[in-house]
C-alpha positions, 0 to 999 in steps of 0.5 A, a space after each residue: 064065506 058062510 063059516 059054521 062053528 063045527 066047521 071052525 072047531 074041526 079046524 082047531 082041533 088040528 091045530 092044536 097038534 104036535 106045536 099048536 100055533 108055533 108050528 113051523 108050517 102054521 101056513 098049510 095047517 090054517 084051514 079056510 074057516 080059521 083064515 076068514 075069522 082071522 082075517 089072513 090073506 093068500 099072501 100071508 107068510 107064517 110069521 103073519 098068520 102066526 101073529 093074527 092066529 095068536 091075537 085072534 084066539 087070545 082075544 076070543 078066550 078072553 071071553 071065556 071062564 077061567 078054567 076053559 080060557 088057561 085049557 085052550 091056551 095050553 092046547 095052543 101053546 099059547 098059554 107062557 107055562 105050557 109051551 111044551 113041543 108036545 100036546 100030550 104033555 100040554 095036556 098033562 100040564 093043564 091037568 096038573 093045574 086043574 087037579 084032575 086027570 089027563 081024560 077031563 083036561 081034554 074035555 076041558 079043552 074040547 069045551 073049550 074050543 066049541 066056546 072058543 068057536 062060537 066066540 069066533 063066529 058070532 064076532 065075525 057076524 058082528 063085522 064081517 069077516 074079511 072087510 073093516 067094521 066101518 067101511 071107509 071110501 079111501 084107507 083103514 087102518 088094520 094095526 096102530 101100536 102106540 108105546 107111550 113113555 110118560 116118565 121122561 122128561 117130555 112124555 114120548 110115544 112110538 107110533 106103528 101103523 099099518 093101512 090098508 088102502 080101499 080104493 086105487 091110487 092112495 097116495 097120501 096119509 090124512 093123519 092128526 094129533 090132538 093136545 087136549 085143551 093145549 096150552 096153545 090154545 088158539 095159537 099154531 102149535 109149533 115144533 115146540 109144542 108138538 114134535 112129530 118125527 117120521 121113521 120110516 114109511 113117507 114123508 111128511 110134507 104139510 103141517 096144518 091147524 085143524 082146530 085150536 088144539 088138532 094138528 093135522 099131518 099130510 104123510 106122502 107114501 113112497 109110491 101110490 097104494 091100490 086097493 088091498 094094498 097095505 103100508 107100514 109106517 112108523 113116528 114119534 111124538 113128543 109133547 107136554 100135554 094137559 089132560 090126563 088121558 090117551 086116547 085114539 079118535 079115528 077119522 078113518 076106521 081102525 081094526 086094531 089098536 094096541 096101547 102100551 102107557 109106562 107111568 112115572 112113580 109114584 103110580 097114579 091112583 086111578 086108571 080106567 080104560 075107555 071106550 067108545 066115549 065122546 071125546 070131550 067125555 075122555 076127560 071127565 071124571 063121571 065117565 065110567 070105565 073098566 079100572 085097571 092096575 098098572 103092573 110092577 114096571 108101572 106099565 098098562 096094556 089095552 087093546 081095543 078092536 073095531 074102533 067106529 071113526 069120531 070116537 075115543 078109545 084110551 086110557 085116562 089115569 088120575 095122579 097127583 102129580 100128572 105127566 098128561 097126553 092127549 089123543 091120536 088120530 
């Protein structure tokens, strides 16, 4: 589907309305042109074309100026202060933390949509709306979530993952976990070293060696997947690691990948995410990256979204005293 930015803007501009993006009957206010760039499906119900909406349009005013991204989050009901049931009153809102009149913050928010949209677009074109950015032969993966706690006595993580597959027939998961530069190093790791646990979603029924520090995973799914089907699953690992860094390196293409990483006290000294990267590159120092802060919980969040299969996208932290993950698949 050819999308035009006036054709999005228009469609924007009536969401803004009355809740914005809460709006109870988001799912007949979503027009065409904003289902294609967010990528929602017909069966979509409002909670899911309320979350792709919401991520969608935080990532593209991510790219904004400061003043145009906080007007188009208040216009949406996006923004955490200006989640008013009114627009009127978001607007007045905005023209508040602006200094200036209610006429200029609507400018400010109508400029902010025509960026907002061409935004949209010119990310759409990157990819193609609508299909993986990397075209994959048997799944994808539209979301991986990871929560990772490395102030427990075993550093934990939760896993969410939701697959989509691409052909008929999909029936079992090729997952892995990677512990960089293990102590196991060419020797099996056992359920000591590595323990992988499944919430729900399937069962996991191989375990094998891939390489000195990659264990491979063999996830059956309660029933077969046809193409555009779509799965949840949900595990837990838990490891002492020795490199400190997280980080995703894909072997099927993955749309979306949310990170959350809790850091024992005290905080380390440097952060820095990572993406796009050699994998072996996630571990050195020289590798430049953008510098983040943990917040005051000691938590950081990243997002990283089209990753390219064979590649690491993550976070790597220096500490004087590291708890240390290595990667996921």
């Amino acid at each position: 589907m050819n999308i035009s930015a006036a054709e999005l803007v228009a469609e924007l501009k009536l969401l803004r309305r009355g809740r914005g993006v809460p709006a109870p009957q988001l799912a007949e206010r979503a027009g065409p042109a904003l289902r294609a760039v967010c990528r929602i499906d017909e069966d979509d119900e409002n909670a899911e074309i309320r979350r792709k909406t919401t991520e969608c349009l935080a990532q593209w005013a991510a790219s904004l100026p400061d003043d145009l991204r906080i007007a188009v989050l208040a216009a949406f009901a996006l923004h955490e202060l200006a989640r008013n049931p009114f627009y009127q009153d978001r607007v007045g809102w905005l023209a508040k933390q602006l200094e200036r009149d209610d006429r200029t913050a609507r400018r400010r928010i109508d400029e902010g949509i025509e960026r907002l949209a061409e935004a949209a677009i010119a990310s759409t074109s990157e990819s193609g709306a609508g299909e993986p950015a990397y075209p994959s032969r048997s799944w994808h993966t539209e979301e991986l979530r990871v929560a990772l706690a490395l102030d427990q006595p075993v550093p934990e993580g939760f896993e969410f993952r939701r697959i989509v597959a691409d052909a008929d027939d999909i029936a079992e998961l090729d997952l892995a976990l990677t512990v960089t530069n293990s102590a196991y190093r060419g020797e099996s790791i056992g359920d000591d070293g590595l323990r992988v646990d499944i919430f729900h979603g399937g069962l996991l029924t191989e375990r094998v060696m891939e390489s000195s520090d990659r264990v491979g995973l063999a996830l059956r799914l309660p029933t077969p997947l046809n193409r555009r089907g779509r799965h949840e699953i949900a595990l837990r690992f838990r490891a002492d690691f020795t490199q400190p860094h997280f980080v995703c390196v894909p072997r099927h293409p993955v749309d979306l990948f949310d990170l959350h990483i809790r850091f024992p006290w005290p905080m380390p000294e440097e952060v820095v995410q990572m993406e796009r990267v050699f994998q072996d590159d996630a571990s050195d120092d020289t590798t430049q990256g953008l510098s983040l802060s943990p917040d005051a919980s000691g938590e950081i969040h990243v997002q990283f979204r089209r990753l390219e299969p064979g590649f690491a996208y993550g976070v790597r932290w220096k500490h004087s005293d590291p708890t240390l993950p290595g990667s996921v698949s």
